[in-house]
KEKE-102992 format. One record per residue (C-alpha): residue number from 1; residue in one letter; chain; x, y, z. Coordinates in Angstrom, 2 decimals. Example, Ala and Ser with C-alpha at 12.3 -4.5 7.8 and 13.67 -1.06 7.14 Angstrom:
BEGIN
+-----+---+---+---------+---------+---------+
!   k ! r ! c !    east !   north !      up !
+-----+---+---+---------+---------+---------+
!   1 ! A ! A !   12.30 !   -4.50 !    7.80 !
!   2 ! S ! A !   13.67 !   -1.06 !    7.14 !
+-----+---+---+---------+---------+---------+
//
This chain:
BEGIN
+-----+---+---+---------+---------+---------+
!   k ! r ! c !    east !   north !      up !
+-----+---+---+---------+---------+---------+
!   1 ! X ! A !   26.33 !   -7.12 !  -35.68 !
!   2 ! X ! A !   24.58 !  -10.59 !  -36.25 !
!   3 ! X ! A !   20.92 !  -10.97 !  -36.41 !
!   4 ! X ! A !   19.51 !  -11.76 !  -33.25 !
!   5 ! X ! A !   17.59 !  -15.01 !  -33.25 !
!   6 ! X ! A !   15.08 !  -15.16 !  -30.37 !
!   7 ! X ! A !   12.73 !  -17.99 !  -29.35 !
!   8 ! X ! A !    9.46 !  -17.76 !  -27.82 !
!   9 ! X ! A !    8.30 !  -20.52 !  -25.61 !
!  10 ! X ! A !    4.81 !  -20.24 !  -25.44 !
!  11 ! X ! A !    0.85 !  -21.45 !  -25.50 !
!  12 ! X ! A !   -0.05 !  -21.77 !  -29.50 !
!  13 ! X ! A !    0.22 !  -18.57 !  -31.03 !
!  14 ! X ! A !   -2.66 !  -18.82 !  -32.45 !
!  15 ! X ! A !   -4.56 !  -19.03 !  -29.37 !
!  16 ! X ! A !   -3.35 !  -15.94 !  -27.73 !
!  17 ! X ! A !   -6.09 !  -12.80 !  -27.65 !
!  18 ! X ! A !   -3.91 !  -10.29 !  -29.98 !
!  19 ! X ! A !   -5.10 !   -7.32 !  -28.64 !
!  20 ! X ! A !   -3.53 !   -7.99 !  -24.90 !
!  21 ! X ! A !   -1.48 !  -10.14 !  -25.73 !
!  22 ! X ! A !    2.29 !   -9.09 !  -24.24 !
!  23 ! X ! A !    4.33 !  -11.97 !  -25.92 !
!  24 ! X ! A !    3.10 !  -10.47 !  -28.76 !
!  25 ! X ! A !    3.97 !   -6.95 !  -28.14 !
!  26 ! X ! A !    7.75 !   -8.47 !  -27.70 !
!  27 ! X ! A !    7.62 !  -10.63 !  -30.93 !
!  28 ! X ! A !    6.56 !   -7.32 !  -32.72 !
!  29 ! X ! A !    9.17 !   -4.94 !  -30.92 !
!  30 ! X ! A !   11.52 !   -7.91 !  -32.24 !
!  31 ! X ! A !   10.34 !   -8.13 !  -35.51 !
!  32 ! X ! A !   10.77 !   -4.20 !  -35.64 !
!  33 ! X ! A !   14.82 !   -5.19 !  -35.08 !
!  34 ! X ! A !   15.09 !   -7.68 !  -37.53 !
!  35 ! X ! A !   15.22 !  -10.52 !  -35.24 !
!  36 ! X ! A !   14.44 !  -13.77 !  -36.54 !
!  37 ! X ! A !   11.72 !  -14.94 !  -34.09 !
!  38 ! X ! A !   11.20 !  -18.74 !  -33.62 !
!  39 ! X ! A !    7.94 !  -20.26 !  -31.52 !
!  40 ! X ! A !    7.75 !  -23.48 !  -29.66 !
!  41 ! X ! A !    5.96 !  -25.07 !  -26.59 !
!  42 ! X ! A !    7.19 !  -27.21 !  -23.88 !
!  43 ! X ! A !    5.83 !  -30.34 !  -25.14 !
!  44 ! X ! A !    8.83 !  -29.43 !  -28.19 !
!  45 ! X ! A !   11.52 !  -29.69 !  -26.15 !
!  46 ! X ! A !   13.72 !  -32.90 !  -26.10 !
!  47 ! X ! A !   17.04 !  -33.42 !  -25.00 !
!  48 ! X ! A !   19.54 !  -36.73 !  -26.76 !
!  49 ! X ! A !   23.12 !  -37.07 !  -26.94 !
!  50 ! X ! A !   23.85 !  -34.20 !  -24.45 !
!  51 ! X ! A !   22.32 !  -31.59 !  -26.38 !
!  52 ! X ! A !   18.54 !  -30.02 !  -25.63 !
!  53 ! X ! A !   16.42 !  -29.35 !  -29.13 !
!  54 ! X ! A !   13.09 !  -27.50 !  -30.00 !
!  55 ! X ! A !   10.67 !  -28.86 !  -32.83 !
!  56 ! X ! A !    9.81 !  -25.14 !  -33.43 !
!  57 ! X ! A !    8.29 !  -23.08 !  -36.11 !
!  58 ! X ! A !   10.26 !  -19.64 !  -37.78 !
!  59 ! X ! A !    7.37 !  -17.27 !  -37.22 !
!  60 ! X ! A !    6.70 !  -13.50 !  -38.58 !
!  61 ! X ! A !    3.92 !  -11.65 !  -36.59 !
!  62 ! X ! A !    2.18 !   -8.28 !  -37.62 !
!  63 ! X ! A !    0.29 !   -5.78 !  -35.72 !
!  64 ! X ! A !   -3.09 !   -7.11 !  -37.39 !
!  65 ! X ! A !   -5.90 !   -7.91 !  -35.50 !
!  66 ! X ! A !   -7.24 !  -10.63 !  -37.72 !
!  67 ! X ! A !   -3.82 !  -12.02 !  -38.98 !
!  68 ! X ! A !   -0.91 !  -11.79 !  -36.49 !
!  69 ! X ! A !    1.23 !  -14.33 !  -37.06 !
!  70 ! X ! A !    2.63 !  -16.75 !  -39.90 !
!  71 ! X ! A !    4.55 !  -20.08 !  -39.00 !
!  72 ! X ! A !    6.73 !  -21.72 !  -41.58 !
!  73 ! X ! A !    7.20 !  -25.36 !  -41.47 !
!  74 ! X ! A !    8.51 !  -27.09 !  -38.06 !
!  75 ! X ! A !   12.36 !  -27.23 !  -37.84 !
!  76 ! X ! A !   14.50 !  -28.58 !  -35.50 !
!  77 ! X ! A !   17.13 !  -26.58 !  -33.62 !
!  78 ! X ! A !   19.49 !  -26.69 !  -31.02 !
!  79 ! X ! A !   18.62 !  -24.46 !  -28.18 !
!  80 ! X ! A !   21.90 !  -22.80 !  -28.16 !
!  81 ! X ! A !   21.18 !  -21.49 !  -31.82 !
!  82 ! X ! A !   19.24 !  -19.12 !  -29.96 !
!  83 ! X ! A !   20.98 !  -15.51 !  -28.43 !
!  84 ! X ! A !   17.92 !  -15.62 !  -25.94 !
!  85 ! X ! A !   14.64 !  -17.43 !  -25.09 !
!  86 ! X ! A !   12.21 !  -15.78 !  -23.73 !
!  87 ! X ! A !    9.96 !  -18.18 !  -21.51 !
!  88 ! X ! A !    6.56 !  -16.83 !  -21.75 !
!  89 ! X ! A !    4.38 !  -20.09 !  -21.14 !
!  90 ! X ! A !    1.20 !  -19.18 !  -18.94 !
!  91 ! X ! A !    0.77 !  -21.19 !  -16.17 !
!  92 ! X ! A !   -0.64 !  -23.50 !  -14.15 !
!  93 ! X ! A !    3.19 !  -23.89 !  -12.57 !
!  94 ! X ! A !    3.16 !  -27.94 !  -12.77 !
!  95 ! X ! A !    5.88 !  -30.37 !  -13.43 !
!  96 ! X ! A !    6.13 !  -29.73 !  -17.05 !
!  97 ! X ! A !    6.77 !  -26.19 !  -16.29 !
!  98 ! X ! A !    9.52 !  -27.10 !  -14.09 !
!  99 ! X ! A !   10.99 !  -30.10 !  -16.56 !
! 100 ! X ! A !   10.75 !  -27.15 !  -19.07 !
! 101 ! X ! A !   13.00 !  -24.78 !  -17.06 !
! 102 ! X ! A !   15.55 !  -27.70 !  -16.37 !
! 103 ! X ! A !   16.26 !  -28.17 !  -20.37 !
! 104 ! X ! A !   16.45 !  -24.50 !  -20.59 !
! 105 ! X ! A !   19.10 !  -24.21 !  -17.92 !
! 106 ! X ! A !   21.01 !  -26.48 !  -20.65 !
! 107 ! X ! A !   20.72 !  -23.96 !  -23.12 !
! 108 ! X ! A !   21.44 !  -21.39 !  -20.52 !
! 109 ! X ! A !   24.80 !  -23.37 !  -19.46 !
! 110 ! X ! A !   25.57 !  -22.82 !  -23.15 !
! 111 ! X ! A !   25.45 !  -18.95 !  -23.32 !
! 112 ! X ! A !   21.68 !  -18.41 !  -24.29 !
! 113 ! X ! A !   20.29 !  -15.41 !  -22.59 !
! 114 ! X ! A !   16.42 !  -17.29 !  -20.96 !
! 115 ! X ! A !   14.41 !  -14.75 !  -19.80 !
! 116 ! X ! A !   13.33 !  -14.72 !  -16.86 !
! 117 ! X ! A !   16.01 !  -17.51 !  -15.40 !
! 118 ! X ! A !   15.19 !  -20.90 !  -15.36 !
! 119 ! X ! A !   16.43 !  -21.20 !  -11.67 !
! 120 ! X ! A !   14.97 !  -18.63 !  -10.64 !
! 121 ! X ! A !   11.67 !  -18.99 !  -12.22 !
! 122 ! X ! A !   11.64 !  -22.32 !  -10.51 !
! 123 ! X ! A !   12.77 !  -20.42 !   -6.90 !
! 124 ! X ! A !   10.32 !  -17.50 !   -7.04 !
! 125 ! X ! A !    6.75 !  -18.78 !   -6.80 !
! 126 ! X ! A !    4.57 !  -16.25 !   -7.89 !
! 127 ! X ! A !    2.71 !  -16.18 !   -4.41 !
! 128 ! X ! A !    5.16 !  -16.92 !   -1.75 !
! 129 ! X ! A !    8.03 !  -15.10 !   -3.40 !
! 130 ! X ! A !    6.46 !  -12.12 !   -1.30 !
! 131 ! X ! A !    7.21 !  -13.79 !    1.88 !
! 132 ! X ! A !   10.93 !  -12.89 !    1.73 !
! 133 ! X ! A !    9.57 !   -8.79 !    1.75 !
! 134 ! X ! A !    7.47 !   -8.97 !    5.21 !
! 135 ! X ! A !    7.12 !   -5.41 !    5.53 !
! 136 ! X ! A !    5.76 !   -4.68 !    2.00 !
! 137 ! X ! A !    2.76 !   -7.27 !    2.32 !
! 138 ! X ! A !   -0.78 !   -7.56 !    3.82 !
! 139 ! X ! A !   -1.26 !   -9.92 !    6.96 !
! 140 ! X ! A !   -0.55 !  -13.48 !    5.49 !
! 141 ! X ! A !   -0.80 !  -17.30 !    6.13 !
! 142 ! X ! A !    0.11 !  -20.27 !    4.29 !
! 143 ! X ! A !   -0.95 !  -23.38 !    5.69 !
! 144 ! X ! A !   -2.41 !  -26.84 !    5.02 !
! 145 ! X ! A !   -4.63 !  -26.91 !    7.92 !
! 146 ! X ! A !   -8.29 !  -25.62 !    7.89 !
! 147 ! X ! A !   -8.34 !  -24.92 !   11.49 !
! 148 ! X ! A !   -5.84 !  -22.55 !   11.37 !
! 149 ! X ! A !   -7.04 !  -21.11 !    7.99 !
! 150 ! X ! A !  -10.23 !  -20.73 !    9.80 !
! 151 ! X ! A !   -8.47 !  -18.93 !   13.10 !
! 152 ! X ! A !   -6.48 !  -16.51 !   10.73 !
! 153 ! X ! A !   -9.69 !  -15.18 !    9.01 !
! 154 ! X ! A !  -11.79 !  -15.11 !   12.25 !
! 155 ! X ! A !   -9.29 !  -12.55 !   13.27 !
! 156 ! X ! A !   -9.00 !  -10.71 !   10.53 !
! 157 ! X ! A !  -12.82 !  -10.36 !    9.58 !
! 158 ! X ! A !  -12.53 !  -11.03 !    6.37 !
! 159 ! X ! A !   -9.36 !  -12.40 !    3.97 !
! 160 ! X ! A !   -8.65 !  -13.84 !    0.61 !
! 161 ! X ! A !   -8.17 !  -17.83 !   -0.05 !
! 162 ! X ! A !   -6.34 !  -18.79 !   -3.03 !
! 163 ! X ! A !   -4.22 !  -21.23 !   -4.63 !
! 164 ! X ! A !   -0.13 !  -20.85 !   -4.44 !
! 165 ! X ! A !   -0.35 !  -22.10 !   -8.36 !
! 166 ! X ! A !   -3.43 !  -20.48 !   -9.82 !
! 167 ! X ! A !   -4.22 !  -16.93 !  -12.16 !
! 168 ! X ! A !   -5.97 !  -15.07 !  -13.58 !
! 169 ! X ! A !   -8.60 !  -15.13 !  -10.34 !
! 170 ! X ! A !   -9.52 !  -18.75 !  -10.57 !
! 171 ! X ! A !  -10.40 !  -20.23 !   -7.33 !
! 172 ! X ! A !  -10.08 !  -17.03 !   -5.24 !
! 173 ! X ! A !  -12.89 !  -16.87 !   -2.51 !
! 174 ! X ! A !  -13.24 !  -13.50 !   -0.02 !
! 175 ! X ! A !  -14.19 !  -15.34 !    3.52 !
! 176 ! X ! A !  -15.60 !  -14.60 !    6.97 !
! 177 ! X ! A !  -15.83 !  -16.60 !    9.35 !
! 178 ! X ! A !  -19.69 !  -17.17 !    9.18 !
! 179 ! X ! A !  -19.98 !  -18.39 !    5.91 !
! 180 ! X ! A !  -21.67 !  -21.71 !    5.38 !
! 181 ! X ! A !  -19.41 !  -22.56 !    2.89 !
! 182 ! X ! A !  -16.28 !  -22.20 !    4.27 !
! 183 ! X ! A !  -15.32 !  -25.89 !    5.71 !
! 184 ! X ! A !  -16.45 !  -26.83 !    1.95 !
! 185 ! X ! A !  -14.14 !  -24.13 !   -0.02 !
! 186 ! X ! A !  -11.17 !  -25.18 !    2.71 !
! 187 ! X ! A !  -11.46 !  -28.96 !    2.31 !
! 188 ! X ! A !  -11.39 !  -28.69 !   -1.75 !
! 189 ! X ! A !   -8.79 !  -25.97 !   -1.66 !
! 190 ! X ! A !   -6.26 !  -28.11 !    0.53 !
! 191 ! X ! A !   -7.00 !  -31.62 !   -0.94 !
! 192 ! X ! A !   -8.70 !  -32.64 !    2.65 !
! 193 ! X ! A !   -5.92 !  -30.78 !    4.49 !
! 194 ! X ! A !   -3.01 !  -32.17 !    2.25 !
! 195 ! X ! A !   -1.91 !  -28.78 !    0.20 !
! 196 ! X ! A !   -0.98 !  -25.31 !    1.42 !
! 197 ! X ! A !   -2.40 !  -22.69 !    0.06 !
! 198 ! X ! A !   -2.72 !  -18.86 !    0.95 !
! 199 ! X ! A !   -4.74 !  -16.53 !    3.21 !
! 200 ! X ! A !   -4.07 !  -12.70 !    3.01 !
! 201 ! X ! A !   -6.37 !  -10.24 !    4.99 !
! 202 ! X ! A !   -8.92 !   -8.63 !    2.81 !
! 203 ! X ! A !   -7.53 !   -5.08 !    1.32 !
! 204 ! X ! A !  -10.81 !   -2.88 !    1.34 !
! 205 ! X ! A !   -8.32 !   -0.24 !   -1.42 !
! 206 ! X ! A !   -9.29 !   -3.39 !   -3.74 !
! 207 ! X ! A !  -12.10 !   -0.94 !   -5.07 !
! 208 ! X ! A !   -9.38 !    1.44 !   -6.59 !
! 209 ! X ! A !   -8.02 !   -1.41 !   -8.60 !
! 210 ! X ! A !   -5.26 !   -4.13 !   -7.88 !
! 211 ! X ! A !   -2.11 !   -2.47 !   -9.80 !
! 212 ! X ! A !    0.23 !   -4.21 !  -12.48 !
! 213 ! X ! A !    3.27 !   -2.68 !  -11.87 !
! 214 ! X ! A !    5.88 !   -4.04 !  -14.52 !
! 215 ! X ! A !    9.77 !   -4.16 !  -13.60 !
! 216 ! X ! A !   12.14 !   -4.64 !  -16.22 !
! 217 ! X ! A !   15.88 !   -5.26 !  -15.03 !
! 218 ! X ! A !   14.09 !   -3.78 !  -11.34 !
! 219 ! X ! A !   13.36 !   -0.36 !  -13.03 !
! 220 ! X ! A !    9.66 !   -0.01 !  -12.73 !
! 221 ! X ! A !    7.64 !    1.65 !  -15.72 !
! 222 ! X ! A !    6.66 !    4.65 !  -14.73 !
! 223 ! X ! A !    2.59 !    3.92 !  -14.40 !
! 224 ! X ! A !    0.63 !    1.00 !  -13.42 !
! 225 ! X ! A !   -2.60 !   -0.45 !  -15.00 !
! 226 ! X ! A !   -5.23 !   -0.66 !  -12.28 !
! 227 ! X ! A !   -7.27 !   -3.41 !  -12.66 !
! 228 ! X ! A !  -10.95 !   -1.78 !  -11.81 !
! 229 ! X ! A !  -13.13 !   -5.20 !  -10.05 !
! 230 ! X ! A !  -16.48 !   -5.43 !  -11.87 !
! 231 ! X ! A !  -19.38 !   -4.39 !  -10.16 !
! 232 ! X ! A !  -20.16 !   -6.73 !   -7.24 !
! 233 ! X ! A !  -16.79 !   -9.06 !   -7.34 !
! 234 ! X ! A !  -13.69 !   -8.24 !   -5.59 !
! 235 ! X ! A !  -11.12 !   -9.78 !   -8.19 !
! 236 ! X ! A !   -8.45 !   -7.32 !   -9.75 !
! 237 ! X ! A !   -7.97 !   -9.91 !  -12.80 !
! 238 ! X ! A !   -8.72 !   -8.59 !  -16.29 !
! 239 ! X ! A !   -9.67 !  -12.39 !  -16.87 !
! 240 ! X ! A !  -12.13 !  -11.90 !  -13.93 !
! 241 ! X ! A !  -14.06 !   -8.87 !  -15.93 !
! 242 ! X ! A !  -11.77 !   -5.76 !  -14.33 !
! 243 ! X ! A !  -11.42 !   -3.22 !  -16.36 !
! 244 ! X ! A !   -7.86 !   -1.67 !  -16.73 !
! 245 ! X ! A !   -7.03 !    2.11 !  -15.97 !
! 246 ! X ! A !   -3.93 !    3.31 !  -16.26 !
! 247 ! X ! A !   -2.38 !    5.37 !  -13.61 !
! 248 ! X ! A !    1.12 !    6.94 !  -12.36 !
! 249 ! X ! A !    3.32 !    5.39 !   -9.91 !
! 250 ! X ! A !    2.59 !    6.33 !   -6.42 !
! 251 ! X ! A !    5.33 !    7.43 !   -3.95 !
! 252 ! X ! A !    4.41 !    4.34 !   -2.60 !
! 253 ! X ! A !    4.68 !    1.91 !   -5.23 !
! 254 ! X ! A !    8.25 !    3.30 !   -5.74 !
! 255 ! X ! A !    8.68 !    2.26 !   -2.22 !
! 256 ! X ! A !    7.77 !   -1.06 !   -2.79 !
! 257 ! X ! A !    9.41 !   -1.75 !   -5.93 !
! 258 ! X ! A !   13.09 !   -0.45 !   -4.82 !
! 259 ! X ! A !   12.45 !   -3.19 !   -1.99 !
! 260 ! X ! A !   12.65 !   -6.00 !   -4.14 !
! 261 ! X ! A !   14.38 !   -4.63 !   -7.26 !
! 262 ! X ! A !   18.36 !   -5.90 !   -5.73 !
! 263 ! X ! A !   16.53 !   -9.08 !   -5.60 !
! 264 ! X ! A !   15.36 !   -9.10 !   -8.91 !
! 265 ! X ! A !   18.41 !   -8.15 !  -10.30 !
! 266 ! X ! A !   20.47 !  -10.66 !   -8.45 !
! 267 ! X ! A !   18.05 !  -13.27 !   -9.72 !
! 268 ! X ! A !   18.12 !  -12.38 !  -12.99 !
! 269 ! X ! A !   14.55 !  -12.23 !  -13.18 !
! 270 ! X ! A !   14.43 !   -9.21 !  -15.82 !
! 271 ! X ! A !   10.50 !   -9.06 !  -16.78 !
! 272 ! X ! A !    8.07 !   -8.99 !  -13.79 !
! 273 ! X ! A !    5.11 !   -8.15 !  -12.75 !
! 274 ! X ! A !    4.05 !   -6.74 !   -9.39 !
! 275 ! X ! A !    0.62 !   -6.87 !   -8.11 !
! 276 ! X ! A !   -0.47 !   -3.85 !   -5.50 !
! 277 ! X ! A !   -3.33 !   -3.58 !   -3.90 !
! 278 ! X ! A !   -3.58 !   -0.06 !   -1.88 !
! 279 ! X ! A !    0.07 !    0.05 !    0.18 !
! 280 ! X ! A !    1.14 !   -3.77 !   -0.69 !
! 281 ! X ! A !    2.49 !   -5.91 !   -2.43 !
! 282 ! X ! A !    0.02 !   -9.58 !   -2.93 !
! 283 ! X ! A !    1.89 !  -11.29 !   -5.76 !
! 284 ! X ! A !    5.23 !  -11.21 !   -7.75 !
! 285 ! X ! A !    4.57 !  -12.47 !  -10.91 !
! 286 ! X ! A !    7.65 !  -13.66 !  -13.08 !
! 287 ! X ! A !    6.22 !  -16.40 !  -15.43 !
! 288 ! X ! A !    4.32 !  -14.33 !  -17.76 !
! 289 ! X ! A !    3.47 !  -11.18 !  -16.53 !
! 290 ! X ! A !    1.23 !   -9.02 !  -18.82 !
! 291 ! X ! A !   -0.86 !   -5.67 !  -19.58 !
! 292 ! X ! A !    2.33 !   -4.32 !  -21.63 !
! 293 ! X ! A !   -0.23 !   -3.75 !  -24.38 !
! 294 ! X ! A !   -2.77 !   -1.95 !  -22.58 !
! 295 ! X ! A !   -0.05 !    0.34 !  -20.98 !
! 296 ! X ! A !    1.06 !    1.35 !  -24.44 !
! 297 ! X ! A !   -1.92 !    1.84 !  -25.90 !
! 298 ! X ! A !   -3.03 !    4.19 !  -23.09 !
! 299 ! X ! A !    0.14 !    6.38 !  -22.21 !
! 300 ! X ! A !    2.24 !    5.28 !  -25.97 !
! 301 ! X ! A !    4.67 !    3.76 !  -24.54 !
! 302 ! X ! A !    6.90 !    1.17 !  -25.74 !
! 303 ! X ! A !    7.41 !   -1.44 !  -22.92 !
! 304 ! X ! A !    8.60 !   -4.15 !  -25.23 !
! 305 ! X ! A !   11.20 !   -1.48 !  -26.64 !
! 306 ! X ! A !   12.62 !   -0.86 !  -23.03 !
! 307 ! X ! A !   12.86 !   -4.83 !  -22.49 !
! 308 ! X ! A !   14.46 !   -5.16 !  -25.61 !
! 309 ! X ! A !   17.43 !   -2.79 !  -25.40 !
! 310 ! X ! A !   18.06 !   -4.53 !  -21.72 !
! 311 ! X ! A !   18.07 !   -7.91 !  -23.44 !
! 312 ! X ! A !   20.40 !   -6.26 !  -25.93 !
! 313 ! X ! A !   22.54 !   -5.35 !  -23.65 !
! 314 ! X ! A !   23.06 !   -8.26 !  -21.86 !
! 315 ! X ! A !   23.18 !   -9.97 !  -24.97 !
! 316 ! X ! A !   26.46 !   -8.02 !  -26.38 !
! 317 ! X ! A !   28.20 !   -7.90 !  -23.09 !
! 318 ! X ! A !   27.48 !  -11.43 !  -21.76 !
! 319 ! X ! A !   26.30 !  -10.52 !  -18.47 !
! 320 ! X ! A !   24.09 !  -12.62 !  -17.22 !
+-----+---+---+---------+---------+---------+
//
């Protein structure tokens, strides 16, 4: 069998915090194979003469703390040099995001495995994606208009504003409806009433963590990392200062993730992340999900490994 060549489209490399990193984790479970392993960024991409290219850098990574990576000299290739592409750029979700995932669907066209799919990547918004699985989330509303926003979290006491393109907890406010600052967080939130965003009701079970459940080809790994809030916030983001405890699958979380694993599948989103907060789902996240590392290190596992031998798969039988 050839060598797998695999392409990483990513923040800088040299940026990334290798201890958490799960990009990393792949690039190393890849490295393990043999793989030649190729970085780039968006701003690489350019497409002339019907073809789509990458300025990108061959790249070796290591398991080292203070040296994880090496990048030989820029080259330019042809995406469809690649066997896959992994998309792994963090967001925001902007327009260069979604130019990004248009050039990849070139490659794609071409028989490169991009994980997750461009379309889909570009269909499933990490927030409202949830809307299409009523019964498996928390009393919602997305709107533009602060009156309603207002009404919605007068009637359910207390709920959670946030932005449909944000992470890692930025710009997430816990409301009630007597809160002096609540006209002031609206109007910046929704540009003066010009951009939905997202109220959920307030989950009180966000004190026994908000749960990364990862999904990989719809089969959930079998525990979660619960992201603990610090003391005195109310944001499950490891970003945000949780801390992250590992735990077992409920029944429930099963429950929830065999509702929207057909979907997954059928969208060729392979690599996701759910978010769970008590008995529901908040977010589906398929950019860039993460905590592979900190699931490994706590129960040795080897997430990447499992991803891998999917992407394998796919890759020798040209389904996807």
């Amino acid at each position: 069998m050839k060598k797998i060549k695999i392409a990483v489209l990513m923040n800088d490399i040299s940026t990334i915090n290798p201890k958490k990193d799960s990009s990393l984790a792949m690039m190393l479970e890849a490295s393990k194979r043999g793989w030649e392993i190729y970085t780039f960024d968006t701003t690489d991409l350019f497409a002339q003469d019907g073809l789509v290219f990458a300025d990108c850098a061959k790249t070796t990574v290591s398991n080292n703390l203070d040296h994880w990576f090496e990048r030989k000299t820029n080259v330019v290739m042809t995406l469809d040099e690649f066997d896959v592409i992994l998309m792994r750029k963090d967001p925001p979700f902007d327009m260069t995001y979604i130019y990004s995932t248009y050039l990849l669907e070139q490659a794609e066209n071409k028989g490169v495995l991009v994980v997750n799919k461009p379309q889909s990547l570009r269909d499933a918004n990490e927030k409202l994606f949830a809307l299409n699985f009523p019964h498996c989330m928390p009393k919602t509303l997305v709107s533009a208009n602060q009156n309603k926003i207002k009404a919605f979290i007068k009637t359910q006491n207390t709920a959670v504003i946030k932005p449909l393109d944000g992470m890692g907890g930025y710009d997430i406010f816990k409301l009630e409806s007597y809160d002096i600052t609540i006209d002031a967080v609206l109007k910046r939130l929704t540009n003066n009433g010009k951009h939905p965003i997202m109220a959920q009701a307030f989950l009180p079970d966000i004190d026994k963590g908000d749960k990364r459940i990862l999904l990989i080809n719809g089969k959930p790994v079998d525990y979660a990392l619960a992201r603990i809030p610090a003391k005195g916030n109310f944001k499950g983001n490891l970003a945000a200062g949780a801390k992250g405890v590992g735990q077992l699958l409920s029944d429930r979380d099963r429950y929830l993730c065999e509702q929207i694993a057909p979907t997954l599948k059928t969208k060729g989103l392979i690599f996701v992340g759910l978010d769970v907060i008590g008995d529901y789902i908040t977010e589906i996240n398929v950019t860039s999900p993460t905590c592979i590392r900190e699931l490994d290190t706590q129960f040795n596992l080897n997430i990447a490994g499992e991803l891998l031998n999917v992407i394998e798969q796919k890759i020798s039988t040209n389904r996807y």
